[in-house]
N, C-alpha and C positions, 0 to 999 in steps of 0.2 A: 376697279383700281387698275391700274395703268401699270403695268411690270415690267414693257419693254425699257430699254436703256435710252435713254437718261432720267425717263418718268417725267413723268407733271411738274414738280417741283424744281429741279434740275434744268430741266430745258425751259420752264418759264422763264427761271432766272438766269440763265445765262440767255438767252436771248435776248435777255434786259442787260446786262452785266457786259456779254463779249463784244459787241458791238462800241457800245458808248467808251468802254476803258482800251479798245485798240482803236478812236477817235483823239482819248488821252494821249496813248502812245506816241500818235502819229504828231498833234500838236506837239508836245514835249520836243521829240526828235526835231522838227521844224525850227520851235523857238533855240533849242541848246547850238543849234547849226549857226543862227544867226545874230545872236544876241552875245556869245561871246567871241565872235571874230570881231578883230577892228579890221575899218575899213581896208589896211593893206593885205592882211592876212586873206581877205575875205577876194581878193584880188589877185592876190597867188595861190590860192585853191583853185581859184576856176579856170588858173591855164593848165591845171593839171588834168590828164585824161580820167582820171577816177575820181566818184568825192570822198573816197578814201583818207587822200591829202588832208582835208577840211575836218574832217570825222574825226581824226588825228589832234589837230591843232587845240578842236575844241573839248576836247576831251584832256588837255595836258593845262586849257584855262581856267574849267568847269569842271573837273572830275566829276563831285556828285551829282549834278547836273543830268551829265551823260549819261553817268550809273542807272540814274532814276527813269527817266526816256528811254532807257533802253530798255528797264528793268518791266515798267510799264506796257509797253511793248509786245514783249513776252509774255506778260500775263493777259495780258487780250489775247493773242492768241491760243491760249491755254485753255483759254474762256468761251474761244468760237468753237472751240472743237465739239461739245456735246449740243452747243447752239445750232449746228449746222444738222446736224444728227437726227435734232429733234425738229426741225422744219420740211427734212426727208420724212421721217415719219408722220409731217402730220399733213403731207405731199400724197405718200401712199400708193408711189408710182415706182418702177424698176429705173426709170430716167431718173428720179428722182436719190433713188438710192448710189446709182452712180455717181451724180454731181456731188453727192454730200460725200465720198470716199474720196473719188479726187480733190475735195476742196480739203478737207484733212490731211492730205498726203501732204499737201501746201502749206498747212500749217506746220505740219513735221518737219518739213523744211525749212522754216522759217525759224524755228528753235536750232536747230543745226548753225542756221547762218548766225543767230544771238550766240552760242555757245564760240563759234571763232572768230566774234566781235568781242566778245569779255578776254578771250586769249590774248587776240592783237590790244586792246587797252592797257591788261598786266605788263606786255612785255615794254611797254613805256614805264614802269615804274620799276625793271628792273636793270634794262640796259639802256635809258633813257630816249628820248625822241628820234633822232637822226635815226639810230641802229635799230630801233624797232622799225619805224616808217622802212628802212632799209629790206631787211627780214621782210617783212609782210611783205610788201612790193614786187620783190624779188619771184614769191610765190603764191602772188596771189590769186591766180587762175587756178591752180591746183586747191590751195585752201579754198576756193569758191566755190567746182566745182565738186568737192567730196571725194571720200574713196569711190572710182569707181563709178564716180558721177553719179553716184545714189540721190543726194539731194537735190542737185540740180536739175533732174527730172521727175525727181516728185513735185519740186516746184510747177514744173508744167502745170501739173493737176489741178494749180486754184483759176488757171485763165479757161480751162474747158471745165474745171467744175463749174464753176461760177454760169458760164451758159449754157450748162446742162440742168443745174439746177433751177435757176430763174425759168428757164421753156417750160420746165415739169408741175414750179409754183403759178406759171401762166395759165399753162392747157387744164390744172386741175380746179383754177379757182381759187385758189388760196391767196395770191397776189394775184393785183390786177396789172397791167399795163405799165404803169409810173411806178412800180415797188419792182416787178419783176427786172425793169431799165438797173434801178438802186442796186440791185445784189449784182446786176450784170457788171456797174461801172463799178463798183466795188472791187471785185474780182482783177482789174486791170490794173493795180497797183502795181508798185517793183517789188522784186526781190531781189535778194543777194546779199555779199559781206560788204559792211561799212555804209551803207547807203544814206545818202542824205536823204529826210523829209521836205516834199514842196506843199504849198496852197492847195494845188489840185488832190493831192492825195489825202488833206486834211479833208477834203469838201467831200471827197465821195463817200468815205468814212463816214461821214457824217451824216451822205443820204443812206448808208446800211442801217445806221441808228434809225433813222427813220419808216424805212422799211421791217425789220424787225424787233422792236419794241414794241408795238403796239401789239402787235403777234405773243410777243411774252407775256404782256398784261394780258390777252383775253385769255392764253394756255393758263395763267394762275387764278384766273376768277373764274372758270368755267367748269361745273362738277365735273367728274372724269366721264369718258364715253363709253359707249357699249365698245368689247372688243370689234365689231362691227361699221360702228360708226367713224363716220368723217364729217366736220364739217368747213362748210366754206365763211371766212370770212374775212373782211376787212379788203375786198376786192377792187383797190383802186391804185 
């Protein structure tokens, strides 16, 4: 039996699970972006320097919309967290333990940056649009970067986890060449407060799905190993 943390069970399924639902996320975020701006709106967000503007508009046209995308979002990340964990351990390398801690720090960040997106959305429902947009704005470098820029440097963690991870699932075998690319471009998404979803960041999302899925399926079909054992598979 398998005792480390996340277990067999756990990390099958969220290997299966965090990937695909922060591909959801990312889609939702995408569509909510563009499907309720009209054309002019969608024209004066983009002279603005942040797509905080936009984030704004569409969230005062679509509320649940947003809610849901954002909410989604969040729970994929929640979801990669033991997913990451469990592909370190079945990695089995000290590089390999690194990239999974930094890529987690990035997720902790990234629930930081949801938590002062659901703030800046209330305050549109209490002091209406102009004055929130205003507020936020005003501080929004400071709400970005966290007390203390805690968050904004855990952020760091998922651009050099992500390739420290992928080299450790290279050199040990466990992903081959084209899956170990998937977790690397994965890793190169945005962070931060308010951010719009693009096409690319759907796609690469999407090649993480691909890369570790197939990995959760064989973690849930395959009896547990000796404490001892590793093995290699799905090396392409």
């Amino acid at each position: 039996m398998n005792t480390h943390f996340p277990g067999r069970w756990i990390g099958g399924a969220t290997l299966i699970l965090g990937p695909v639902v922060m591909c959801a996320g990312y889609l939702l975020r995408y569509l909510s972006s563009t499907t309720t701006l009209t054309p002019q709106q969608q024209a004066w967000a983009e002279t603005k320097p942040f797509a905080a503007y936009g984030q704004f508009l569409a969230y005062t046209s679509e509320p649940g919309l947003l809610t849901l995308s954002y909410a989604v979002f969040a729970l994929g990340a929640v979801l990669l967290f033991p997913a990451f964990i469990a592909l370190a351990q079945r990695v089995g390398s000290g590089l390999a333990f690194w990239g999974a801690t930094l890529l987690v720090a990035g997720l902790f960040a990234r629930l930081y940056f949801t938590g002062a997106d659901q703030t800046a959305f209330q305050l549109t429902e209490s002091l209406g649009l102009d004055h929130a947009v205003n507020a936020v704005m005003k501080e929004y470098v400071d709400i970005s970067y966290g007390p203390w820029r805690v968050p904004v440097w855990a952020s760091v963690g998922q651009y050099a986890g992500s390739l420290l991870l992928a080299i450790a699932a290279w050199r040990s075998g466990i992903f081959g060449t084209a899956r170990a690319l998937m977790l690397l471009l994965a890793g190169g998404t945005w962070m931060g407060v308010l951010k719009a979803a693009s096409i690319p960041d759907v796609l690469v999302t999407a090649l993480l799905c691909v890369a570790l899925v197939p990995l959760g399926t064989q973690v849930l079909r395959e009896r547990p190993l000796a404490p001892t054992g590793r093995s290699k598979v799905l090396s392409w």
